[in-house]
C-alpha positions as CSV (number, residue, x, y, z in Angstrom):
1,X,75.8,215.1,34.6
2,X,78.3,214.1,37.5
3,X,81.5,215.2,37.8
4,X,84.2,213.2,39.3
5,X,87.4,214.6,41.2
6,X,90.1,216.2,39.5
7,X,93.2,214.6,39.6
8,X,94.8,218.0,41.3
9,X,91.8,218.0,44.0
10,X,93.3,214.1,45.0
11,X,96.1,215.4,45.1
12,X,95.7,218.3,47.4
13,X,93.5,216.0,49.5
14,X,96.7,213.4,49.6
15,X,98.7,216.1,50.8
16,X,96.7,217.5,53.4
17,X,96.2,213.6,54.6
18,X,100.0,213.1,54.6
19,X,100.6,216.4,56.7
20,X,97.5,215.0,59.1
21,X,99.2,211.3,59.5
22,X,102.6,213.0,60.1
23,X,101.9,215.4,62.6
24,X,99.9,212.2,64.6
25,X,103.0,210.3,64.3
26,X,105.1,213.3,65.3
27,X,102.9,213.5,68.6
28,X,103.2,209.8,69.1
29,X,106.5,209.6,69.2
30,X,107.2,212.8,71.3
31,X,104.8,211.4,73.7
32,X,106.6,208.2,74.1
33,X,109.9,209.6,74.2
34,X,109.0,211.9,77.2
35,X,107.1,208.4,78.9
36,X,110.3,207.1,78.4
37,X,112.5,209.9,79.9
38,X,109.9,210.0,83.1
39,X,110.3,206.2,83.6
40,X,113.8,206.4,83.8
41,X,113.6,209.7,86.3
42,X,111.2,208.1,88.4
43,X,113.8,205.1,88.5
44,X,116.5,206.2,89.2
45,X,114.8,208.9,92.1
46,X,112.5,206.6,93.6
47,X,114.4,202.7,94.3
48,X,117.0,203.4,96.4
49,X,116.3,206.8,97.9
50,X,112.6,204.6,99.1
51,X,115.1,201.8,100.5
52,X,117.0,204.5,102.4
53,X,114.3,206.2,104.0
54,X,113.0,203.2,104.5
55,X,115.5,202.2,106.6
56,X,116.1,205.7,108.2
57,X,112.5,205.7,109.9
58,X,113.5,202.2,111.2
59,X,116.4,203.4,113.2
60,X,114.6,206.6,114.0
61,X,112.4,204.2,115.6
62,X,114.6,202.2,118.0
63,X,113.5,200.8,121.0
64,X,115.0,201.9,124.2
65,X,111.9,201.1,126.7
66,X,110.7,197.9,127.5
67,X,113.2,195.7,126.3
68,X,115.3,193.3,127.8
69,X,119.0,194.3,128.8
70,X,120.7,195.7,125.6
71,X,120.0,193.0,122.8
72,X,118.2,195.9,121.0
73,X,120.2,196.5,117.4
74,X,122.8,194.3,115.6
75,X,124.9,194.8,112.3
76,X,127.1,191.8,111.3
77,X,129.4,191.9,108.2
78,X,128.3,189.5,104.9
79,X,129.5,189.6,101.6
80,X,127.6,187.1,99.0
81,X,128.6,186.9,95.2
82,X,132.1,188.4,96.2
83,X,130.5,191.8,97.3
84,X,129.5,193.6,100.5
85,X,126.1,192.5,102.0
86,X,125.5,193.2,105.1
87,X,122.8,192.4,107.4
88,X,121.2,194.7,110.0
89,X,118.5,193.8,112.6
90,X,116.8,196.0,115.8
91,X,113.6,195.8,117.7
92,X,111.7,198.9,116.8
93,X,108.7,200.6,118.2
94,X,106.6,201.3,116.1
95,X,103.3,199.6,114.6
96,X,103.4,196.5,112.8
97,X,102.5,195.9,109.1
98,X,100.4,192.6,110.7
99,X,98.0,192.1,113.4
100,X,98.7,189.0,116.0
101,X,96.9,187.6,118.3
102,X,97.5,188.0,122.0
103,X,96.0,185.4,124.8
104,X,93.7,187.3,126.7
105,X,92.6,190.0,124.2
106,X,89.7,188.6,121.5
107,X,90.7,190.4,118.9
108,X,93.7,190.9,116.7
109,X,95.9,194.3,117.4
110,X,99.0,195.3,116.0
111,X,102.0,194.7,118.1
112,X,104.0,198.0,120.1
113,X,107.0,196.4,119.7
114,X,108.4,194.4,116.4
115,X,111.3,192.5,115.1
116,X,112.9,194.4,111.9
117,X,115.7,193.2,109.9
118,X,117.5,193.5,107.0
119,X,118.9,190.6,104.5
120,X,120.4,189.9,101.2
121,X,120.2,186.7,99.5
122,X,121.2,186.2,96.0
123,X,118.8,186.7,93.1
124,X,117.7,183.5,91.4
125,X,117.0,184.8,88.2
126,X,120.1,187.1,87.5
127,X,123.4,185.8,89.2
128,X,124.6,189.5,89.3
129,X,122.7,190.9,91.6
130,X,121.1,190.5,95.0
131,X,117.7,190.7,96.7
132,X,117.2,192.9,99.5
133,X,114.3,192.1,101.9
134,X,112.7,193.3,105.0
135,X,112.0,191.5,108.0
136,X,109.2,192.0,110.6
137,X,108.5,189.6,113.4
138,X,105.7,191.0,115.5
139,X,106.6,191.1,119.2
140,X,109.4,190.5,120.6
141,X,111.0,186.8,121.8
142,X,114.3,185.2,123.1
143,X,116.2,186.0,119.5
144,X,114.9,189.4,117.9
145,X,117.4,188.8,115.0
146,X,115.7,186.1,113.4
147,X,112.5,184.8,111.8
148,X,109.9,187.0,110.8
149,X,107.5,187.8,107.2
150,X,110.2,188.7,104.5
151,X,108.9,191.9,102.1
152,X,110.8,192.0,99.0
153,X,112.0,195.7,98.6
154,X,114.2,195.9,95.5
155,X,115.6,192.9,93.4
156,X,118.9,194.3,91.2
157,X,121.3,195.5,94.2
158,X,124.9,195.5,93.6
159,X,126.4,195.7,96.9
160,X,125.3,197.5,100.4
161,X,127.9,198.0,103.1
162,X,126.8,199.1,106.8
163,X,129.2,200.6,108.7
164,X,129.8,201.9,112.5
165,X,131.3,205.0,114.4
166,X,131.2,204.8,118.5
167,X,132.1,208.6,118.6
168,X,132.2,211.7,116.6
169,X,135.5,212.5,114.8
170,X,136.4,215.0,112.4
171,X,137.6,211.4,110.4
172,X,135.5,208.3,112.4
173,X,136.8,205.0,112.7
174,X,134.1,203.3,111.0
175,X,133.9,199.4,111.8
176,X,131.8,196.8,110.2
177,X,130.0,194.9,112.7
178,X,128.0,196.3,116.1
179,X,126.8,194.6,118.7
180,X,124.5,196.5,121.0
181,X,124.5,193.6,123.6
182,X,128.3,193.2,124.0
183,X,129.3,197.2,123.0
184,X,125.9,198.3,125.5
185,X,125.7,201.5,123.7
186,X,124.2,202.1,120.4
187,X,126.6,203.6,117.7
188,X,127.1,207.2,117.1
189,X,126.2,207.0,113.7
190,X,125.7,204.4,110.8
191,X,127.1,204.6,107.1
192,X,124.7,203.0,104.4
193,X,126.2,202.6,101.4
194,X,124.3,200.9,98.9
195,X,124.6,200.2,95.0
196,X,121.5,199.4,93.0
197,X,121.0,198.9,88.6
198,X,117.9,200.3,87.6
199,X,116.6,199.4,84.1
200,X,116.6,202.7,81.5
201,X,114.5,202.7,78.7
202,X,117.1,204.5,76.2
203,X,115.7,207.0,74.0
204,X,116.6,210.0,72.3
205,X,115.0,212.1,74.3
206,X,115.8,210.4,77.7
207,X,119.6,210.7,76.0
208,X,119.3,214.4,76.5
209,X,118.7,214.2,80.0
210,X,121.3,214.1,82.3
211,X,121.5,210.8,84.0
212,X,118.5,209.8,82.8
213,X,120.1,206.5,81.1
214,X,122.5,205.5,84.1
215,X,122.6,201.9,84.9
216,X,124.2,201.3,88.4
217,X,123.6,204.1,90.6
218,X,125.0,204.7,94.3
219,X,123.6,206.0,97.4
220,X,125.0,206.9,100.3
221,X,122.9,208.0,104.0
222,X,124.5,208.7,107.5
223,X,122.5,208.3,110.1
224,X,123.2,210.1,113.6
225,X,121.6,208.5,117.1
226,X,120.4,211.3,118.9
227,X,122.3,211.5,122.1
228,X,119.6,211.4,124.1
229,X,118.6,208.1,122.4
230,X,121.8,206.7,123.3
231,X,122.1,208.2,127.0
232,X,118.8,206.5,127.8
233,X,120.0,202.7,125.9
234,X,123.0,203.3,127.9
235,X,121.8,203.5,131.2
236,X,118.4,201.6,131.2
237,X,116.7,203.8,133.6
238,X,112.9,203.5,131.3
239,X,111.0,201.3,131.9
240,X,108.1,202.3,130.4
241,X,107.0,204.2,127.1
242,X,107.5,208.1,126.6
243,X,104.5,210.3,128.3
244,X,103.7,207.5,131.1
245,X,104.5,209.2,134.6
246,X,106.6,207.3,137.2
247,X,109.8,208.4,139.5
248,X,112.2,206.1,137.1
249,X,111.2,209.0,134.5
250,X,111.3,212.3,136.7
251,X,114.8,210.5,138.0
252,X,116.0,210.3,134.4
253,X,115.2,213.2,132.7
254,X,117.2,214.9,135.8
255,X,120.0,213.2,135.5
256,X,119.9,212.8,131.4
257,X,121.2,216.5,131.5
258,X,124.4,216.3,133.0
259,X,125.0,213.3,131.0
260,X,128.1,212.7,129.3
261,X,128.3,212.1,125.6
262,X,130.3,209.6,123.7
């Protein structure tokens, strides 16, 4: 004859299934708790730290050979939506994201030289904040600070201010335009200041981190010229690359070390 289950053996079996389920939620929930908590991490370390560097290797990259006079970099003040956005723009040289085509070569290469900007137009979707884009125009032609592909780099800033120094000061005036092609120097240094929202997913768990659940952050680079960047813009004696031979090179790298700074 067949015996069924005692009531106290469901039971036990109900219990153990309960203790099962709760422990999978448990796990669950801790696991999207910590997703959560890296999102926001990742957030709020990778947007505007990538913009910044972004912009540093630009400027590391400036062009002081093979350009014409000093209509090399150019910083102009804008605000839009009532807050500071400013616009930068430089020929850099560097390789281009894009290959072009050049008469006389039958093949696409990437361009030496290239256009790079900086802009800020307002975001269509949310009133409240700004898009910041990159420029690149391939080559170089009579106006470097204008036209170009557009890359969208971040879509929530807040504000970014660009600032100048001429000369080093234990406190800099700092101005907010620069004109490489009337000043015919490049500045000693350039304040980036920028203010960005990121979008936290608020947990618990992310709530015990610190920072983790900030909105609007700020970050804030100084970049220095090297002198000897600036003593060659400033006196225009390349006029080819780095590591090509020629007497207007021997002639400056003799002379570049007795030059004054400032």
């Amino acid at each position: 004859m067949r015996r069924g289950f005692s009531l106290l053996e469901v039971l036990i079996s109900l219990a153990i299934m309960a203790m099962i389920m709760t422990t999978v939620m448990q796990t669950v929930d801790q696991t999207r708790l910590a997703v959560d908590a890296i999102h926001n991490i990742m957030e709020t370390e990778n947007n505007g730290p990538r913009i910044i560097e972004r912009m540093r290797d630009d400027l590391e990259s400036i062009a002081v050979y093979d350009v014409e006079e000093y209509k090399v970099f150019k910083g102009v003040n804008r605000t839009l939506l009532g807050a500071e956005a400013d616009q930068m723009d430089m020929i850099v040289r560097s390789r281009g994201r894009t290959p072009v085509s050049v008469p006389g070569i039958d093949h696409e290469v990437f361009a030496p030289l290239n256009e790079v900007g900086y802009r800020l137009r307002a975001n269509p979707l949310r009133d409240d904040f700004m898009e910041l884009y990159r420029r690149e125009d391939p080559l170089v032609d009579e106006d470097p600070f204008r036209d170009g592909t557009y890359t969208l780099l971040y879509d929530r800033i807040v504000s970014m201010e660009i600032r100048y120094t001429k000369e080093p000061d234990v406190n800099p005036l700092w101005i907010d335009d620069w004109d490489s092609e009337v000043r015919q120097t490049l500045p000693f240094a350039i304040d980036i200041f920028m203010e960005l929202e990121v979008q936290p997913r608020r947990s618990l768990e992310s709530l015990n981190i610190l920072g983790a659940n900030r909105a609007r952050l700020e970050f804030n680079e100084v970049y220095h010229f090297p002198e000897r960047t600036r003593w060659r813009f400033r006196n225009r004696l390349y006029s080819t690359a780095p590591g090509e031979s020629g007497a207007v090179d021997g002639a400056a790298a003799e002379g570049e070390d007795g030059a004054s700074t400032g």
